[in-house]
The first five atom37 places (N, CA, C, CB, O) and aatype in JSON, in Angstrom:
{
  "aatype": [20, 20, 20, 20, 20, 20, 20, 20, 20, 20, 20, 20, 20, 20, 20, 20, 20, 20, 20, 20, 20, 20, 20, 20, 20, 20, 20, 20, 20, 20, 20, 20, 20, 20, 20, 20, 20, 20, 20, 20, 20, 20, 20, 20, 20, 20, 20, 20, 20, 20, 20, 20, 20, 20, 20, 20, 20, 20, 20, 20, 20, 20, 20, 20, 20, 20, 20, 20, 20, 20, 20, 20, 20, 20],
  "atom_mask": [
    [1, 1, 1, 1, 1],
    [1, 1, 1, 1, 1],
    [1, 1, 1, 1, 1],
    [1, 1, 1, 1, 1],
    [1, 1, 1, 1, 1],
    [1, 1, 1, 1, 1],
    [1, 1, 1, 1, 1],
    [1, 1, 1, 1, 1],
    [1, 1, 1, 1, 1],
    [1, 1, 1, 1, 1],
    [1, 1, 1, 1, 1],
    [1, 1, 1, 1, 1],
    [1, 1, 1, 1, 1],
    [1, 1, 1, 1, 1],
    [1, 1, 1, 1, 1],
    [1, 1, 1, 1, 1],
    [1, 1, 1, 1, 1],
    [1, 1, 1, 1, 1],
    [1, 1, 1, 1, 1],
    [1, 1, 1, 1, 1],
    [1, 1, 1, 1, 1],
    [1, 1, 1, 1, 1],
    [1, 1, 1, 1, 1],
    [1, 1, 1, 1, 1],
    [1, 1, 1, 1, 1],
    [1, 1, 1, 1, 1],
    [1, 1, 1, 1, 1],
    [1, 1, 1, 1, 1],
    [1, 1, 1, 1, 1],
    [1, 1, 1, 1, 1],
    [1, 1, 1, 1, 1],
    [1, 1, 1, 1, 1],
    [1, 1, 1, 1, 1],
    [1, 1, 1, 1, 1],
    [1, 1, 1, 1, 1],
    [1, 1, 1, 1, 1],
    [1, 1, 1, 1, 1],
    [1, 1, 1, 1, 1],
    [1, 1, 1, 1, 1],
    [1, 1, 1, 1, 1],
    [1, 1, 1, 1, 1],
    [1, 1, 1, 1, 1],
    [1, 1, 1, 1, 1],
    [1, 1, 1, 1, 1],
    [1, 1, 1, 1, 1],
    [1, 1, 1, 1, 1],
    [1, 1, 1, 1, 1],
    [1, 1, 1, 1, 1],
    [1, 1, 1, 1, 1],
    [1, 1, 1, 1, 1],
    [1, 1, 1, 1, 1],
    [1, 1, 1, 1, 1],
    [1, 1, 1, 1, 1],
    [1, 1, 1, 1, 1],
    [1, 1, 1, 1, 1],
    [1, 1, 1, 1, 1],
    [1, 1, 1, 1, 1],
    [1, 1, 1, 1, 1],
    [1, 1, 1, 1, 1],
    [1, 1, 1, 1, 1],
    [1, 1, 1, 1, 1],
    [1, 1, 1, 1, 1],
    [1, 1, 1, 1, 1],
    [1, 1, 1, 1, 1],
    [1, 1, 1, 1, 1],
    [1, 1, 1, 1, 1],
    [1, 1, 1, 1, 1],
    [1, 1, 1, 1, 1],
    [1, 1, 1, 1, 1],
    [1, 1, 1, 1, 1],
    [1, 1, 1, 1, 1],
    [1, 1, 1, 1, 1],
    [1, 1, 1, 1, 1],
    [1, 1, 1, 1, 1]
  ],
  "atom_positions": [
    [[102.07, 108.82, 93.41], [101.71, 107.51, 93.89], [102.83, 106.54, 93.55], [100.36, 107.05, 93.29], [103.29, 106.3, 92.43]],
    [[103.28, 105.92, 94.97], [104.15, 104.75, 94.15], [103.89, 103.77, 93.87], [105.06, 104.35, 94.53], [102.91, 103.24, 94.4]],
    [[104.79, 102.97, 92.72], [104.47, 101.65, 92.02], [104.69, 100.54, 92.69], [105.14, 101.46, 90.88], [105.89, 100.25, 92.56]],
    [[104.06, 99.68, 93.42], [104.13, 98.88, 93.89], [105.74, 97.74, 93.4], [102.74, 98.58, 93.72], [105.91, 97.51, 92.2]],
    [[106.46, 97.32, 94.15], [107.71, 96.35, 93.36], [106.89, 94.95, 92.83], [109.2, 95.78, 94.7], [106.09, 94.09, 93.22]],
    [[107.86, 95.44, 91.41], [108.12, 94.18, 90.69], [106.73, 94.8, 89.85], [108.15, 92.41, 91.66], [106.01, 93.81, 89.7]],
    [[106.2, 95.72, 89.37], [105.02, 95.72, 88.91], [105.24, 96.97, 87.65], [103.89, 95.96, 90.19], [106.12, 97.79, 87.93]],
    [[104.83, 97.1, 86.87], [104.97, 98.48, 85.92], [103.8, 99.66, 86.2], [104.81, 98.0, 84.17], [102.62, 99.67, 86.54]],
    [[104.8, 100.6, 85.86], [103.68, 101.81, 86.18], [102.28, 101.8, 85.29], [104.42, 103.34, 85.86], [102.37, 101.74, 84.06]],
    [[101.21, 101.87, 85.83], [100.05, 102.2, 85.09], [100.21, 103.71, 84.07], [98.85, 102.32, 86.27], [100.64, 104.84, 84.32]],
    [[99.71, 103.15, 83.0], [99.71, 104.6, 81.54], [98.63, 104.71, 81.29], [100.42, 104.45, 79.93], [98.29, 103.64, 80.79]],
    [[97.76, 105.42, 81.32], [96.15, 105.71, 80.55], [96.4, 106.82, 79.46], [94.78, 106.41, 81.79], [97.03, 107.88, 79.43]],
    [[95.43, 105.89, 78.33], [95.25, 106.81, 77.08], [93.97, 107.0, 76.68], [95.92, 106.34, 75.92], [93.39, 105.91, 76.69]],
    [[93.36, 107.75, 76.39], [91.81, 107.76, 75.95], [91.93, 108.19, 74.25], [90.77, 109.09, 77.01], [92.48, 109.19, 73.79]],
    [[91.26, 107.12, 73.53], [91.63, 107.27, 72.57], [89.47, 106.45, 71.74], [93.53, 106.41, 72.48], [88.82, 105.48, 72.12]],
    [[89.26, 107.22, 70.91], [88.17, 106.8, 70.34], [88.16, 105.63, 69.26], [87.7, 107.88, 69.86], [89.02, 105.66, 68.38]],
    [[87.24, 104.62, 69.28], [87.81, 103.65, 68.09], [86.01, 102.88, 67.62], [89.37, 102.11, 68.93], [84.96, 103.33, 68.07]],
    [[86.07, 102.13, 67.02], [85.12, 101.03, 66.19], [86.01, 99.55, 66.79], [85.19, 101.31, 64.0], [87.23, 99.41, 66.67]],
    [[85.38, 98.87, 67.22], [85.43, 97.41, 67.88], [84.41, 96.66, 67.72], [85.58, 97.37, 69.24], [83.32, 96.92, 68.24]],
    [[84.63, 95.55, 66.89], [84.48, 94.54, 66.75], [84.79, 92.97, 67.53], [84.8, 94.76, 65.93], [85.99, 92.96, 67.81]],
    [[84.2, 91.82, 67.9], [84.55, 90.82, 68.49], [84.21, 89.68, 67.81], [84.15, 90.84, 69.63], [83.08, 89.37, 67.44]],
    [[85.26, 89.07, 67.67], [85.18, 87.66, 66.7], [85.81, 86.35, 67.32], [86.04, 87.89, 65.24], [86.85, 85.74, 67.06]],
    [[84.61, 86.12, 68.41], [85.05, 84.68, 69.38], [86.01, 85.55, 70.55], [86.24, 83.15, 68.28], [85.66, 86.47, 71.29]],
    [[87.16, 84.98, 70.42], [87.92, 85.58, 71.64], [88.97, 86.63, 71.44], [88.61, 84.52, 72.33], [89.85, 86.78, 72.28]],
    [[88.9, 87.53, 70.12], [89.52, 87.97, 69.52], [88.7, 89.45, 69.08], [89.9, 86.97, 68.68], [87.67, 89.46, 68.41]],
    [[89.23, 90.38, 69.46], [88.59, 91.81, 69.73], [89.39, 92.66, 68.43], [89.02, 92.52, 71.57], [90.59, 92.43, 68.59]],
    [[89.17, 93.68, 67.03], [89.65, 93.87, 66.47], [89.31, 95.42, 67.04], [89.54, 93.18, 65.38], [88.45, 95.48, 67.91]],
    [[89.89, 96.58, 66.63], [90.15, 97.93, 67.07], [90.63, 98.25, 65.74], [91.18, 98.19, 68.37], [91.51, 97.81, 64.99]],
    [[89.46, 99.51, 65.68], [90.01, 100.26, 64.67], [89.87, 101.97, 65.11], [89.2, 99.82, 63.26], [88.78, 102.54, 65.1]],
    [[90.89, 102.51, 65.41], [90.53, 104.11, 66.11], [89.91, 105.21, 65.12], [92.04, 104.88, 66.7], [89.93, 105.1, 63.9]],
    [[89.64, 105.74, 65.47], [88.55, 106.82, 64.85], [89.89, 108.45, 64.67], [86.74, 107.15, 66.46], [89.52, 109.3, 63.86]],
    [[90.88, 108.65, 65.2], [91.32, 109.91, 65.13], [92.82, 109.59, 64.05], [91.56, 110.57, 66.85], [93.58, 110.48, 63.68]],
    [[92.96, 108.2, 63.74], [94.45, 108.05, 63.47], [94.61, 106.95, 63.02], [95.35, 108.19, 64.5], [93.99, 106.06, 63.59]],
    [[95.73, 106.48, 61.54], [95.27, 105.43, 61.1], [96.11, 104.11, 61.79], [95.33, 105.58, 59.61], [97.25, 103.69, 61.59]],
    [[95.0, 103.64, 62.73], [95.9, 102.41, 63.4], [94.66, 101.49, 63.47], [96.78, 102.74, 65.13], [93.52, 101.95, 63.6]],
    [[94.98, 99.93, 63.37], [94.13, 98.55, 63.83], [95.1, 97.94, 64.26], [93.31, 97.61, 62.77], [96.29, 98.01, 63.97]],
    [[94.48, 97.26, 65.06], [94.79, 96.03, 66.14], [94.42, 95.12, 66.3], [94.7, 96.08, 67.1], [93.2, 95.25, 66.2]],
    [[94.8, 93.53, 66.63], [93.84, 93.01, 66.76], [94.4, 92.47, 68.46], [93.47, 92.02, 65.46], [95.57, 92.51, 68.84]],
    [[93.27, 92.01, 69.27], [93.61, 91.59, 70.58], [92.94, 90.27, 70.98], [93.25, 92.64, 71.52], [91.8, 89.88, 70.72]],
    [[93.91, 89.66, 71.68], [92.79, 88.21, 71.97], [92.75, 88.77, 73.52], [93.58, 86.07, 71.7], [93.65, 89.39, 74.09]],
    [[91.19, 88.29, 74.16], [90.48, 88.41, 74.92], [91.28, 87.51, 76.33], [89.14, 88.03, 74.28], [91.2, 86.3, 76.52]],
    [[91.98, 88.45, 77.16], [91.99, 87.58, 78.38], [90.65, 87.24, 79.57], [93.07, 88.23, 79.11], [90.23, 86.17, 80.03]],
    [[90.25, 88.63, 79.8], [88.96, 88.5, 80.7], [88.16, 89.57, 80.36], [89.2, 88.51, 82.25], [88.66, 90.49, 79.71]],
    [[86.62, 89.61, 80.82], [85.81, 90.71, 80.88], [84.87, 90.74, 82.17], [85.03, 90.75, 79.63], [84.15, 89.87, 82.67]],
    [[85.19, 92.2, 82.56], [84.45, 92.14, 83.5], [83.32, 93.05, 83.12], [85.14, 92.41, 84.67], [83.1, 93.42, 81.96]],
    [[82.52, 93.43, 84.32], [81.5, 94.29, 84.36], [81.78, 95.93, 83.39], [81.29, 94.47, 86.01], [81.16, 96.33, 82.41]],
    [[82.69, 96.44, 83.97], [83.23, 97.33, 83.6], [84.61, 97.77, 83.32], [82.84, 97.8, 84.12], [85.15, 98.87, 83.42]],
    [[85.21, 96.15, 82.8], [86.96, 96.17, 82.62], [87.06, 95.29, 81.39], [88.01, 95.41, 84.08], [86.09, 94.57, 81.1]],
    [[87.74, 95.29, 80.92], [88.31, 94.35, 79.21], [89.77, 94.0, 79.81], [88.52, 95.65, 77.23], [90.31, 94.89, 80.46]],
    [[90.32, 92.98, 79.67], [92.33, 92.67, 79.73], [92.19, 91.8, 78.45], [93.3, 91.47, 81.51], [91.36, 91.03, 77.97]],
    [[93.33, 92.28, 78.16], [93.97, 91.69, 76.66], [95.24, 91.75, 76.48], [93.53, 92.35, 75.45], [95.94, 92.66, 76.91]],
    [[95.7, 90.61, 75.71], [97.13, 90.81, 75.39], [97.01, 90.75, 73.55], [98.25, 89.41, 76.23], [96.31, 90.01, 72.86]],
    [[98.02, 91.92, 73.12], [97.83, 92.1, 71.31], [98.12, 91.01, 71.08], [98.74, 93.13, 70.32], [98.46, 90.16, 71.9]],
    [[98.01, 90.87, 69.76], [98.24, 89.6, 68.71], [99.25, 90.6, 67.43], [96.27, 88.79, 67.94], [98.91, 91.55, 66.73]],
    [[100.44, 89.93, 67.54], [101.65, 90.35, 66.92], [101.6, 89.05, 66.16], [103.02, 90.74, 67.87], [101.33, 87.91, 66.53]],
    [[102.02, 89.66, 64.77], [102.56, 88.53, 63.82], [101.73, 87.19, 63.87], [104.1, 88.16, 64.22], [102.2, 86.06, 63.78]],
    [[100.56, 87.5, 64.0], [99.6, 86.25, 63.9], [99.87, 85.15, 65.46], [100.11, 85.27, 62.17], [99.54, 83.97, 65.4]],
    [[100.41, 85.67, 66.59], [100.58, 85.56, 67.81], [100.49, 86.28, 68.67], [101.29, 85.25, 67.97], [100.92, 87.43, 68.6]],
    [[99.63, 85.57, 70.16], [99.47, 86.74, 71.39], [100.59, 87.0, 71.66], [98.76, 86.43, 72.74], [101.49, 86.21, 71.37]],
    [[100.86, 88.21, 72.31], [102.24, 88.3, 73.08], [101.7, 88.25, 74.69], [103.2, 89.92, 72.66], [100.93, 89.08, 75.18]],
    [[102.11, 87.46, 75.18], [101.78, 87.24, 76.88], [102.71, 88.08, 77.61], [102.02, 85.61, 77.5], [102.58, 88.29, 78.81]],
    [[103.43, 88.45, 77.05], [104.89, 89.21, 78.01], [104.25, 91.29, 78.25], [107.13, 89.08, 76.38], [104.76, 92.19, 78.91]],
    [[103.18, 91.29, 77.47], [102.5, 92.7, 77.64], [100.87, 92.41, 77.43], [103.13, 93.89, 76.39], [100.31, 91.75, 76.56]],
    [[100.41, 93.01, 78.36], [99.35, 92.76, 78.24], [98.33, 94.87, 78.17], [99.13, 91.45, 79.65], [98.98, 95.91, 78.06]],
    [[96.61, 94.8, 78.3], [96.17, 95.7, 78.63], [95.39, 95.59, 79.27], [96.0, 96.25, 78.04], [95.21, 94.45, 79.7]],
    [[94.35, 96.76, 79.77], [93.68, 96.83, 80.7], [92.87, 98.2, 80.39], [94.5, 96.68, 81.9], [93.23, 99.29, 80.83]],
    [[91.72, 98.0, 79.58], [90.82, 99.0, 79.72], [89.57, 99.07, 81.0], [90.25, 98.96, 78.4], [89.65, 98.17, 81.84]],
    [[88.55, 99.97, 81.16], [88.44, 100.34, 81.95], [87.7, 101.82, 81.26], [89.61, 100.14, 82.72], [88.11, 102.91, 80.86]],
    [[85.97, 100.9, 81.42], [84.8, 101.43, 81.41], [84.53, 103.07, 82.05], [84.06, 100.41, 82.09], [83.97, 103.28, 83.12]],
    [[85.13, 104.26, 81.04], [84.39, 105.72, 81.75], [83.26, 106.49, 81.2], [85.38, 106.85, 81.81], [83.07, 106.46, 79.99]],
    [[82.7, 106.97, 81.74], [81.98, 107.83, 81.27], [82.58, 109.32, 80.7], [81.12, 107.91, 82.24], [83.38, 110.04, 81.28]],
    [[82.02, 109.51, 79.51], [82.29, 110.88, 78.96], [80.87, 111.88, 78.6], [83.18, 110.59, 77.56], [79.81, 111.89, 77.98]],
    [[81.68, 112.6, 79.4], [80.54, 113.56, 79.67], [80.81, 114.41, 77.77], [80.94, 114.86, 81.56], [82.02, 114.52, 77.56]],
    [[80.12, 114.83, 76.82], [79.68, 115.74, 76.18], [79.39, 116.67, 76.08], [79.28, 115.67, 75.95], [78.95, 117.07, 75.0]]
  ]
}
């Protein structure tokens, strides 16, 4: 599939975590590996989250994410 210009390629990772939300500010803590995050909240949809991280006690606007509600089958 090609990448539309001027746009970055889409990357999907599926990764398990513990999330928390504190106002507009989403904290992540993963379940397989020792990493936290914290993210401030751009939008939510029905079945989508966008966020850009919070580096050094600042958002970074220049990267953002885009999760995206699946089902896992068991």
């Amino acid at each position: 599939m090609a990448v539309p210009e001027g746009q970055m390629p889409v990357k999907t990772i599926t990764r398990k975590a513990i999330w928390t939300l504190h106002g507009d500010t989403l904290m992540v803590k993963e379940l397989e590996r020792n990493y936290f995050r914290t993210y401030l909240v751009n939008t939510i949809g029905k079945d989508s989250l966008s966020l850009y991280p919070i580096i050094d006690n600042k958002a970074n606007f220049k990267g953002g994410y885009t999760f995206i509600r699946v089902s896992i089958n068991k």
